[in-house]
PAZAPA-4460 file (N, C-alpha, C; in steps of 0.05 Angstrom, whole numbers, plus 32768, in hexadecimal, padded with zeros to 4 digits):
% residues 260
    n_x    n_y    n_z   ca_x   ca_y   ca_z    c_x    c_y    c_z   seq   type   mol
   80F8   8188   7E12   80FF   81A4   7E12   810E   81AB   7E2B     1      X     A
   811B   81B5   7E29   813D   81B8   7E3F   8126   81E7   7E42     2      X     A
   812B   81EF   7E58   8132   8204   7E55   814B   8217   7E43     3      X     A
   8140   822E   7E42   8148   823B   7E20   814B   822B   7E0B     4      X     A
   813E   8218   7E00   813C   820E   7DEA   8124   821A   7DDC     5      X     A
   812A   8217   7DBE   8114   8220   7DA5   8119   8210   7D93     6      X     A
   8107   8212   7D82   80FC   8202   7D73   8117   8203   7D5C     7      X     A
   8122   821F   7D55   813F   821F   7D43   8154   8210   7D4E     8      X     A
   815B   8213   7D6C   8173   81FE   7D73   816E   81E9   7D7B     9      X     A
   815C   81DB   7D80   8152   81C1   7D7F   8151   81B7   7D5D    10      X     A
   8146   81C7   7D51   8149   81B5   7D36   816B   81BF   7D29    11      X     A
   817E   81CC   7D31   8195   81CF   7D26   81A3   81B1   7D32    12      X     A
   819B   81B4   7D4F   81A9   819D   7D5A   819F   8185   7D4B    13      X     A
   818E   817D   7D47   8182   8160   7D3A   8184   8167   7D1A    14      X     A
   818F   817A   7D09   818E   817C   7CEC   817A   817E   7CE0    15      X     A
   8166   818C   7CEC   814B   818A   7CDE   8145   81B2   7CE0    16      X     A
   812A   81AD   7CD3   8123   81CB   7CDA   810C   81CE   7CEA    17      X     A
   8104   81EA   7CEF   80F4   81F5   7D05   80D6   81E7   7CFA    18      X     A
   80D5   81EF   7CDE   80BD   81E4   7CD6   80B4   81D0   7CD8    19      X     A
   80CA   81BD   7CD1   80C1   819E   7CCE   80B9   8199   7CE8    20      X     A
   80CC   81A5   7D02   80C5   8197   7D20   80A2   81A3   7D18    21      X     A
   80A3   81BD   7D1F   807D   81CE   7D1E   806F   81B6   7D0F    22      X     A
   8074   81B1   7CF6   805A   819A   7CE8   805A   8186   7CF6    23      X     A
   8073   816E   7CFF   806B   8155   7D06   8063   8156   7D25    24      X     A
   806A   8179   7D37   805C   8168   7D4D   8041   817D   7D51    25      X     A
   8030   8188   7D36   801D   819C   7D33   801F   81AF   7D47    26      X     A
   8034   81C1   7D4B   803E   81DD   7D59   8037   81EC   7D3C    27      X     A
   8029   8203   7D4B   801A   8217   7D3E   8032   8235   7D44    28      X     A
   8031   8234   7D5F   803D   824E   7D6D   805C   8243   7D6F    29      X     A
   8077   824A   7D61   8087   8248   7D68   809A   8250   7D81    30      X     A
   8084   825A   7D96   8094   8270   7DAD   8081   8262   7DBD    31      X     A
   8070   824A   7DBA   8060   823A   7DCF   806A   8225   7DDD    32      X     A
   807F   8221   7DD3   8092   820B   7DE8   8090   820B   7DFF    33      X     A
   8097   81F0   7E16   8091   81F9   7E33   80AB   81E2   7E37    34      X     A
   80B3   81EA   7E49   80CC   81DD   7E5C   80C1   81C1   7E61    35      X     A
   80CE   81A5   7E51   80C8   8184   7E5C   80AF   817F   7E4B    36      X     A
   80AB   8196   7E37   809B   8186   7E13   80AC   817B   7E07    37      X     A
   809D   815B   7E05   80A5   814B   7DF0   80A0   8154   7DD4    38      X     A
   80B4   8151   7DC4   80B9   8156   7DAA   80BC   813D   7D94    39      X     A
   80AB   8137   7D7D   80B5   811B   7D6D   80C8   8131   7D5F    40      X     A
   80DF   811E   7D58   80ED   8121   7D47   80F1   8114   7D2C    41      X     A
   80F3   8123   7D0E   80F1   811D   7CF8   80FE   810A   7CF8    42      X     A
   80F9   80F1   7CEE   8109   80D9   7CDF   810F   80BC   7CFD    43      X     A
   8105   80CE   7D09   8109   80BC   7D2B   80F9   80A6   7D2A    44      X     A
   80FD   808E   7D31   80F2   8070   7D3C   80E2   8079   7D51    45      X     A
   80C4   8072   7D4D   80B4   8077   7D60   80C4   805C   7D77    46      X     A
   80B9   806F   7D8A   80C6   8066   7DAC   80B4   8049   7DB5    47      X     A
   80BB   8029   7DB0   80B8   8014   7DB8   809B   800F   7DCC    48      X     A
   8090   8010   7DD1   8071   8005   7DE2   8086   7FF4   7DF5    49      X     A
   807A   7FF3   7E17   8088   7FE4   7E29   8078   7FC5   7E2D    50      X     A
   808C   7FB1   7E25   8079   7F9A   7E26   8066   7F97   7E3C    51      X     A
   8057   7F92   7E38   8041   7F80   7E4C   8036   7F9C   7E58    52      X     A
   8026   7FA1   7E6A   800F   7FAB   7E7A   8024   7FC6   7E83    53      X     A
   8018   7FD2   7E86   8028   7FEB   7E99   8018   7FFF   7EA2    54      X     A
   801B   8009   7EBE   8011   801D   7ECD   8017   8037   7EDE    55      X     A
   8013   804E   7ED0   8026   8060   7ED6   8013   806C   7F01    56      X     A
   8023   806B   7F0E   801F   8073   7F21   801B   808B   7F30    57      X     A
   7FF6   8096   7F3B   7FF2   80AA   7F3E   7FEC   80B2   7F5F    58      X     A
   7FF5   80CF   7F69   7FED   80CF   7F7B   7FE0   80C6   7F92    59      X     A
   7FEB   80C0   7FAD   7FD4   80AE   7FBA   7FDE   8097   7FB7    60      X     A
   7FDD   8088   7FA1   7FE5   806A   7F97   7FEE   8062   7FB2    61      X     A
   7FF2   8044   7FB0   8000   802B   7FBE   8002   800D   7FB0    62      X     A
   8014   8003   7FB9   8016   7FEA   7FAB   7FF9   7FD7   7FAB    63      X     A
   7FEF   7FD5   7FCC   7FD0   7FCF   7FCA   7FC2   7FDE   7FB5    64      X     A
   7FBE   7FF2   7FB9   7FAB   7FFF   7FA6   7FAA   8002   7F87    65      X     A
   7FC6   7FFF   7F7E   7FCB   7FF5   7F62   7FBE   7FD7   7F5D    66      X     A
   7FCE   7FC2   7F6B   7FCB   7FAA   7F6A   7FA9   7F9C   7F61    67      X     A
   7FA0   7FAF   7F78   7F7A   7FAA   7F7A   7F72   7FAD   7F5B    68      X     A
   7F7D   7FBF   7F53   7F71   7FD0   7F36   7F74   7FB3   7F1E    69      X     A
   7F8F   7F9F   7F21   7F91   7F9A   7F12   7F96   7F77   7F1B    70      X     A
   7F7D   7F6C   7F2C   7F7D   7F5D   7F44   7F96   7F4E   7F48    71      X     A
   7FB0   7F55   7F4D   7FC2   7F46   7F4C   7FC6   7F4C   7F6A    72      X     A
   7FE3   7F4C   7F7E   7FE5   7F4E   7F96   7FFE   7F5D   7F91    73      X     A
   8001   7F76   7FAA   801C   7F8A   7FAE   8030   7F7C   7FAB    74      X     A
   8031   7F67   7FC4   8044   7F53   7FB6   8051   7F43   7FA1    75      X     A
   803F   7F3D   7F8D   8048   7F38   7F6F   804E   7F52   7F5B    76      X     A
   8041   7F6F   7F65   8049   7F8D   7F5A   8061   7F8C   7F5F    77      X     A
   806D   7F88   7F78   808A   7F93   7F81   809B   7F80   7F74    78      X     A
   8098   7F68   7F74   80AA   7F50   7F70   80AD   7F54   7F4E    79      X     A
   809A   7F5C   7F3D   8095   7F62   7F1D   80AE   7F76   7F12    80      X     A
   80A7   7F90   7F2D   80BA   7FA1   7F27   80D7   7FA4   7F37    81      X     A
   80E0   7F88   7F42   80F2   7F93   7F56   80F7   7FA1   7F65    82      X     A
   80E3   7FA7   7F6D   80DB   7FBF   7F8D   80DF   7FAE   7FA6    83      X     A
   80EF   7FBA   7FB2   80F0   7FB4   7FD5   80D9   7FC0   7FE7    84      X     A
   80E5   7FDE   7FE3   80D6   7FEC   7FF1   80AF   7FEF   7FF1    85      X     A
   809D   7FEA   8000   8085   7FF2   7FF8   8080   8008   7FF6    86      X     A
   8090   801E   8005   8086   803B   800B   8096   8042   7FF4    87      X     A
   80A6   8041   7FE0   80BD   804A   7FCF   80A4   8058   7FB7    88      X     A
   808A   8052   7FAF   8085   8061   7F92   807C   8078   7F90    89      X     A
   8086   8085   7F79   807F   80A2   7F74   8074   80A9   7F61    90      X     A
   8066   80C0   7F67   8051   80C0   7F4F   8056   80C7   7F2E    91      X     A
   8053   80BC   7F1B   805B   80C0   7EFF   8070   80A2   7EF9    92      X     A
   806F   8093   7F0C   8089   8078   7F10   8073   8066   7EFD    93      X     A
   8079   8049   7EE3   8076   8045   7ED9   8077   802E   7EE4    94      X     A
   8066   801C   7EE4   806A   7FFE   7EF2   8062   7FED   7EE4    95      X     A
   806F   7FD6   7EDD   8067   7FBA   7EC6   804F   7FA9   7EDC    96      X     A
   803A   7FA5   7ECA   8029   7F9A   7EDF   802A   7F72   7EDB    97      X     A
   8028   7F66   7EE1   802E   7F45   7EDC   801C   7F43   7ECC    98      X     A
   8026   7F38   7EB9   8014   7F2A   7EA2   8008   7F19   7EAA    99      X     A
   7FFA   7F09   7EBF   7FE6   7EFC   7EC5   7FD1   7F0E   7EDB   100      X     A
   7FD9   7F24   7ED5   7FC0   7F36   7EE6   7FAE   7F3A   7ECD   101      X     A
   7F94   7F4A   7EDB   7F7F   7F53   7ECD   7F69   7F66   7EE1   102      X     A
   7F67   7F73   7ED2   7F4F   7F8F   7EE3   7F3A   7F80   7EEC   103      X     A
   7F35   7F81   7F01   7F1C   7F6C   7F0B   7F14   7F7A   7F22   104      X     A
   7F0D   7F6A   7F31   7EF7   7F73   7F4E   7F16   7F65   7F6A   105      X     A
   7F09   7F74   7F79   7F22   7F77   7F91   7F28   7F5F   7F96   106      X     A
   7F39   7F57   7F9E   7F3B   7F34   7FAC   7F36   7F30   7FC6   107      X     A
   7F28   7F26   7FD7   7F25   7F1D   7FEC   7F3E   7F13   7FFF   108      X     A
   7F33   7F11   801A   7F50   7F0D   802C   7F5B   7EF2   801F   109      X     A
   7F76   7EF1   8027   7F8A   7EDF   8016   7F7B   7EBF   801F   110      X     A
   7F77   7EAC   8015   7F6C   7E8E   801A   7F87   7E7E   8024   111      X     A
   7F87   7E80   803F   7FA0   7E6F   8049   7F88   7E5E   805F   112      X     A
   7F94   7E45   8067   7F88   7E32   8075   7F8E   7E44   808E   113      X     A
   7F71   7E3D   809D   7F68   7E4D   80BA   7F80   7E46   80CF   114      X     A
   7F91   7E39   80D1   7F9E   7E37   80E9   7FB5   7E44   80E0   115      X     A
   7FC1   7E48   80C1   7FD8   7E4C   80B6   7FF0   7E4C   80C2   116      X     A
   8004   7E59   80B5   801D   7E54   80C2   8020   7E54   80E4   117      X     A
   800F   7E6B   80E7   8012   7E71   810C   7FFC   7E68   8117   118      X     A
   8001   7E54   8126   7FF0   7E47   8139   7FD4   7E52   8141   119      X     A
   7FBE   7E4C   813C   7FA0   7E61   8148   7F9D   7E55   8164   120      X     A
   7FAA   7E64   8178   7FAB   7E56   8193   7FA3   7E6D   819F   121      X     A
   7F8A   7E6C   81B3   7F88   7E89   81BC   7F93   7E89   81D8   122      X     A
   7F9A   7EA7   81D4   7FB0   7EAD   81F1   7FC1   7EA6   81EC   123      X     A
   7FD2   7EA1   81D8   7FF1   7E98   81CE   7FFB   7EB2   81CF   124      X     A
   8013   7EAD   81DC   8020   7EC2   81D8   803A   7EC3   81CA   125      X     A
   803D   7ECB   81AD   8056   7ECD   8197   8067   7EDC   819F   126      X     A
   8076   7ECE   8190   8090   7EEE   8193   8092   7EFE   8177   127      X     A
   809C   7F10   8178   8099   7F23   815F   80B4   7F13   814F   128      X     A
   80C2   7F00   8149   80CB   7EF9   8135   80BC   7EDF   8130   129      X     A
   809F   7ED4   8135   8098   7EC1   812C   8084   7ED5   811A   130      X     A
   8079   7EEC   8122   805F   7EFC   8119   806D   7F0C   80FA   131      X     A
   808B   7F0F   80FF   809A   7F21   80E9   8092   7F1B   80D0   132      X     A
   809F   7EFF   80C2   8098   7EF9   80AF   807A   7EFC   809C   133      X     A
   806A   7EF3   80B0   804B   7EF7   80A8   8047   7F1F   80A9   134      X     A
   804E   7F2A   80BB   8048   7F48   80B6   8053   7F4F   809C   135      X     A
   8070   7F44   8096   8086   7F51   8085   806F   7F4E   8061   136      X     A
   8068   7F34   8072   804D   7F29   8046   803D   7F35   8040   137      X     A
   802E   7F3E   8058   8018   7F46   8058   801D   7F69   8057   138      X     A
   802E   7F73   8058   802C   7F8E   805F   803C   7F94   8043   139      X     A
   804C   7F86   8030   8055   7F89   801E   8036   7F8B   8009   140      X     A
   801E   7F73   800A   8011   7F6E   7FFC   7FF6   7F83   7FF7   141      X     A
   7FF7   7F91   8011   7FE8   7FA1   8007   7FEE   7FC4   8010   142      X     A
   8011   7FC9   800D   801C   7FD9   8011   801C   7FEB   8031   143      X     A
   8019   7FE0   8044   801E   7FEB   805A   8030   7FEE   805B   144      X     A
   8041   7FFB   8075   805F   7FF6   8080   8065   7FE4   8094   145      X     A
   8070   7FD4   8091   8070   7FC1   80A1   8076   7FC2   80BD   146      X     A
   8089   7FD3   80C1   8091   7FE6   80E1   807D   7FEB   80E8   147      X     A
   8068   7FFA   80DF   8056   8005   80EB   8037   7FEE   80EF   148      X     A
   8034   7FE1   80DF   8025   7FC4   80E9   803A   7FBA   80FE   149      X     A
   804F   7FB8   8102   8058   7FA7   811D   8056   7FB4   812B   150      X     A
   8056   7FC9   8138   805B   7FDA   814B   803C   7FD7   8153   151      X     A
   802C   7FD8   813C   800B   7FDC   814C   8010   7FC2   814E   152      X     A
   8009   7FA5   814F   800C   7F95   815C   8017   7F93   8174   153      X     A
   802D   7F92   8179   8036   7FA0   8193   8025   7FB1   81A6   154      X     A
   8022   7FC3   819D   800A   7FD8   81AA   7FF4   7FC5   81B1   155      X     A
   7FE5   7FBB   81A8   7FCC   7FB2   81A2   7FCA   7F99   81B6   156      X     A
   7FE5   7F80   81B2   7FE0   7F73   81C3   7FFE   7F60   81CC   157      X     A
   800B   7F72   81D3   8032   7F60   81CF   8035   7F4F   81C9   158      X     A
   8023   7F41   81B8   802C   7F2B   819C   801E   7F17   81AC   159      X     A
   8009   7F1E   81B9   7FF2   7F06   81CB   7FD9   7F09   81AE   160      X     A
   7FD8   7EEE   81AF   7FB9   7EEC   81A6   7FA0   7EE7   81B2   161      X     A
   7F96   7F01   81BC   7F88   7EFF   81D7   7F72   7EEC   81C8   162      X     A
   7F63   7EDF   81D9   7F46   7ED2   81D4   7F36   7EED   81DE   163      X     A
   7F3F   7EFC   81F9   7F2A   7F1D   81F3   7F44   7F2F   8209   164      X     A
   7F41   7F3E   8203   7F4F   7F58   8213   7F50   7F57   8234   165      X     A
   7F60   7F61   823B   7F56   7F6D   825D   7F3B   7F7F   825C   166      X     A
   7F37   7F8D   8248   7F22   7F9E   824D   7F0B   7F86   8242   167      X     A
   7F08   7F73   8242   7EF5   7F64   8230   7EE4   7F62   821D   168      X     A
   7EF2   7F75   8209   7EE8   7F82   81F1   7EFE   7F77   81D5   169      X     A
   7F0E   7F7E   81DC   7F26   7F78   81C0   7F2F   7F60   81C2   170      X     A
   7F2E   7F5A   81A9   7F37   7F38   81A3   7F58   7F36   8191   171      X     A
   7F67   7F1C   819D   7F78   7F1B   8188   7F8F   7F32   8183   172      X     A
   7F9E   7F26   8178   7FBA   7F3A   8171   7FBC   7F59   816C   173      X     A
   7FA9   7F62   8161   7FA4   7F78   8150   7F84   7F8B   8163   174      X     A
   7F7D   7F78   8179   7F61   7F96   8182   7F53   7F94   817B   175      X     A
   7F4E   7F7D   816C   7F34   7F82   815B   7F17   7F7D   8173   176      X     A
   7F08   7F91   8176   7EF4   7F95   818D   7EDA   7FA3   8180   177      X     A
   7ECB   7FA3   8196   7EA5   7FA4   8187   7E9F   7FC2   8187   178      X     A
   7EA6   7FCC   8189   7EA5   7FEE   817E   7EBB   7FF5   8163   179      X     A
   7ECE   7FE1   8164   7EE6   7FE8   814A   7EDE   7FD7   812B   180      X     A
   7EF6   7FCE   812A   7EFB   7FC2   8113   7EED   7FA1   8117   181      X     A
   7EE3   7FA0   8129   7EE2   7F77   8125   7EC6   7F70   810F   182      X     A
   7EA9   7F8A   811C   7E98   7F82   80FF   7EA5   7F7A   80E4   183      X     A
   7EB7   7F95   80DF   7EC4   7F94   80C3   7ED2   7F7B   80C5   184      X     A
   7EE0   7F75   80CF   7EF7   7F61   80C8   7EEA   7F4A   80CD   185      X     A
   7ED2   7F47   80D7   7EBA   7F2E   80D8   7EAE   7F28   80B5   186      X     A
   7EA5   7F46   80B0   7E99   7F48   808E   7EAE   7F40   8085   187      X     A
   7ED0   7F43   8081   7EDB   7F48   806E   7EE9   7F2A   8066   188      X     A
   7EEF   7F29   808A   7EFE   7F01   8084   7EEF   7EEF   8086   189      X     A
   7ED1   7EEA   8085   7EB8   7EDD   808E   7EBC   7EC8   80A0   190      X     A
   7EC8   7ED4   80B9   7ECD   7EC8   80C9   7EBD   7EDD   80E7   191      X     A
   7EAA   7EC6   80F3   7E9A   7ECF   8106   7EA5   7ECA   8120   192      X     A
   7EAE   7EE0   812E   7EC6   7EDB   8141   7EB3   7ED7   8160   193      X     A
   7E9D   7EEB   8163   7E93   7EEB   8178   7E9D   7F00   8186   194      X     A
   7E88   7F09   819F   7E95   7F16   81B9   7E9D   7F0B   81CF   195      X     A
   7EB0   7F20   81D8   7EB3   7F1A   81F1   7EBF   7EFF   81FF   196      X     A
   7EC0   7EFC   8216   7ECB   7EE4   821B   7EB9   7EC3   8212   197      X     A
   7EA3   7ECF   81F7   7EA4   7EB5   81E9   7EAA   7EBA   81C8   198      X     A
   7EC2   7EC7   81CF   7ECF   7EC6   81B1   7EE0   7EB2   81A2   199      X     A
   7EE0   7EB1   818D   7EF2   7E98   817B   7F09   7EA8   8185   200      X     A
   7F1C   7E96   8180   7F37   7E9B   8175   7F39   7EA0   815C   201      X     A
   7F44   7EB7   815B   7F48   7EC3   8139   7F65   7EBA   812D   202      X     A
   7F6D   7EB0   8117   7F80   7EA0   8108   7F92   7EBE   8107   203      X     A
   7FB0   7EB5   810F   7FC6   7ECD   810E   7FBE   7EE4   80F6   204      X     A
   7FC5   7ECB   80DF   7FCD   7EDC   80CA   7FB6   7EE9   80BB   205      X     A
   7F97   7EDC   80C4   7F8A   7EF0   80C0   7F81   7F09   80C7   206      X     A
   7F87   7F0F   80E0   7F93   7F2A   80F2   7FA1   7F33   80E7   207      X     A
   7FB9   7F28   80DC   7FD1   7F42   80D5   7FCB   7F48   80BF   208      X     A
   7FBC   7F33   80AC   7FBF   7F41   808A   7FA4   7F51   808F   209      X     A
   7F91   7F52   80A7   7F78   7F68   80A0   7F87   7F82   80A7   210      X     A
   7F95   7F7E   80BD   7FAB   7F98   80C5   7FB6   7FA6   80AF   211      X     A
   7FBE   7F90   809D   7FDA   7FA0   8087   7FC4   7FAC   807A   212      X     A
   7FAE   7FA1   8071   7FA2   7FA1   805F   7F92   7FC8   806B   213      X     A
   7F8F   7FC8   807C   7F84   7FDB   8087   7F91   7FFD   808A   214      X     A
   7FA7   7FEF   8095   7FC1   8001   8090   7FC1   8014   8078   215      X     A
   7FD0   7FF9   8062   7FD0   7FFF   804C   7FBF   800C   803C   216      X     A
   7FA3   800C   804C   7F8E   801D   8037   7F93   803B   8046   217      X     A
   7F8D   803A   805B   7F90   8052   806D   7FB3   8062   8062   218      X     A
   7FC0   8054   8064   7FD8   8062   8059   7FD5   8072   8040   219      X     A
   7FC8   8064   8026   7FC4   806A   8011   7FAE   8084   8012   220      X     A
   7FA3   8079   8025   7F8F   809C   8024   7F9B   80B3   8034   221      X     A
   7FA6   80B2   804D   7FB4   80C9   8059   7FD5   80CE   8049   222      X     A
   7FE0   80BA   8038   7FFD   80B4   8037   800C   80C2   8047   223      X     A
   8000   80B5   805E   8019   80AC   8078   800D   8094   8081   224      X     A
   8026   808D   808D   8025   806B   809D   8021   8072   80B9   225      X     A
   8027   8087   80C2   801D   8099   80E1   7FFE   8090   80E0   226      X     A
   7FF8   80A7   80CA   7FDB   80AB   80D1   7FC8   8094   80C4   227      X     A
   7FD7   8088   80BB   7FC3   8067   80B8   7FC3   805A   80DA   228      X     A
   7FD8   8062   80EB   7FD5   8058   80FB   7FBE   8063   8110   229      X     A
   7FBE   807F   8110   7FB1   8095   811F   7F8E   8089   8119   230      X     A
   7F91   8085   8101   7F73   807F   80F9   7F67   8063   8103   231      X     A
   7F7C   8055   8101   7F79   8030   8109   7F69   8039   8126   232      X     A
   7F79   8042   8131   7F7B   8040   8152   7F5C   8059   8156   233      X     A
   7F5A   806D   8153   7F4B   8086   8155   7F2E   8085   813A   234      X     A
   7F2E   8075   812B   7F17   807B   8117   7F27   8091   80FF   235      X     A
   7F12   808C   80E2   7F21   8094   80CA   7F11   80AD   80C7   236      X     A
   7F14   80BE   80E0   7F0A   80DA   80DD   7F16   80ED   80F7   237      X     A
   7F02   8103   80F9   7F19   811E   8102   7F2B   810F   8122   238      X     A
   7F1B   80FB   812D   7F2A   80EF   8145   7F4B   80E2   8146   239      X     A
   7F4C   80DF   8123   7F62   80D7   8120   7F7D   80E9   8137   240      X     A
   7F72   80FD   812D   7F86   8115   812F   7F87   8124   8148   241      X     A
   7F76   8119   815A   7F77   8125   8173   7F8B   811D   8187   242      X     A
   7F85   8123   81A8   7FA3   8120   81B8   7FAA   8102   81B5   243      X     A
   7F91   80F9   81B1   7F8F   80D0   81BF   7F98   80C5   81A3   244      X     A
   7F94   80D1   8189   7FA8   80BF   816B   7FC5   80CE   8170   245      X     A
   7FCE   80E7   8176   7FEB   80E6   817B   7FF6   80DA   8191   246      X     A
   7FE6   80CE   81AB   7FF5   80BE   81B5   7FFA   80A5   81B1   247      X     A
   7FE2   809D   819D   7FEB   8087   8195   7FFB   8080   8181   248      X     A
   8000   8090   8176   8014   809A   8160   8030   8097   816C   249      X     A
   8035   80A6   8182   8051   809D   818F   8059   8086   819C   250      X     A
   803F   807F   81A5   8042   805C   81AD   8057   804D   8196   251      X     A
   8048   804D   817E   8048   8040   816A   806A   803E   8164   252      X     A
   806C   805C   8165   808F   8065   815B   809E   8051   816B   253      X     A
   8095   805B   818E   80A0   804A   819F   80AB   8034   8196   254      X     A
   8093   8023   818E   809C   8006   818B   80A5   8005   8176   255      X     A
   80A4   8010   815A   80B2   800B   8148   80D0   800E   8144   256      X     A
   80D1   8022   8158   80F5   802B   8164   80FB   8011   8176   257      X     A
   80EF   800A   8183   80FB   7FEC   8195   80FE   7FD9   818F   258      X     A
   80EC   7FD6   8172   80EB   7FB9   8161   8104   7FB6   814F   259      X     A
   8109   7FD2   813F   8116   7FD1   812B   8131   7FED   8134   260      X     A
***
């Protein structure tokens, strides 16, 4: 239904009459039309079913957060549909889901061998094009932005994988320290890191994909990639938003302006 359309010039235009449209799509009130109602039309080929799985995309959404629903990975969502962008979906957008997915229970951190691609050497210090590639997978896979995971890296620890902080609290690439995120990311990658200066060395890439991974949820609930960061850094409540998450907020820009 186009504005000023009725039910008489819609059916003059298609050769049919007012009535027939009223019976086949049970319109009672002929002055009930609304602007962008679908109409069947008499004698018309019902409209094809889209092969395989499909998911129409709602508010909030993210490629993570789709993906989970249907245990496959953002990364095989985007690659399905030819998506570059992770931040690109909008709501009512129709997405083919991989025919080897299925609705299941969440998947656990990705199973790559503990030393993986980047060396588990503590106190190594990377450069941000050895760390890129691994941010660029991981932040695709469970829809972060990937600018904004590098930049908190940067922040967090200039691409050092501390064994513990100057302050002797935060461990590793990403901060992870005993008031923050390290319980969680202890529960989540069952990996028992320790405190303090008798801590493990934590494996690169499991730091960055708990990051993306973290991001990406936090994004999906504020939808911004700012305030996923405000929250990382400040806690996922009103502290986000105080003077100490907008400065860390401009840190972040900082470095994302210097990286990219």
């Amino acid at each position: 239904m186009q504005r000023g359309d009725s039910l008489y010039t819609i059916a003059r235009k298609l050769g049919t009459t007012p009535d027939a449209l009223m019976e086949l799509n049970g319109i009672r009130d002929p002055n009930g039309l609304q602007v962008g109602q679908l109409l069947k039309v008499p004698g018309a080929a019902p409209s094809p079913e889209p092969a395989g799985k499909t998911y129409e995309v709602q508010r909030g959404d993210s490629f993570y957060t789709i993906a989970r629903q249907f245990n496959t990975t953002a990364e095989a969502l985007m690659a399905h549909n030819a998506i570059r962008d992770p931040n690109s979906l909008q709501p009512g957008q129709v997405l083919k889901i991989p025919e080897s997915s299925t609705s299941g229970p969440t998947p656990g951190p990705t199973q790559i061998d503990p030393g993986g691609a980047l060396p588990n050497v503590e106190d190594k210090q990377y450069t941000f094009e050895e760390l890129w590639p691994a941010i660029q997978r991981f932040s695709a896979q469970y829809g972060a932005d990937p600018k904004i995971v590098a930049g908190i890296v940067k922040q967090e620890s200039t691409f050092k994988n501390w064994q513990v902080h100057r302050d002797g609290t935060g461990h590793g690439l990403i901060g992870l320290d005993d008031n923050g995120e390290l319980p969680r990311f202890e529960k989540w990658s069952g990996i028992r890191v320790g405190r303090g200066r008798n801590a493990a060395s934590i494996p690169p890439e499991r730091q960055i994909e708990y990051l993306a991974k973290t991001i990406g949820e936090l994004t999906a609930k504020h939808r911004s990639g700012w305030a996923a960061a405000r929250a990382w850094h400040r806690g996922d409540y009103w502290a986000m938003n105080d003077a100490k998450g907008y400065r860390y907020e401009s840190y972040i820009r900082q470095h994302v302006a210097e990286l990219f």
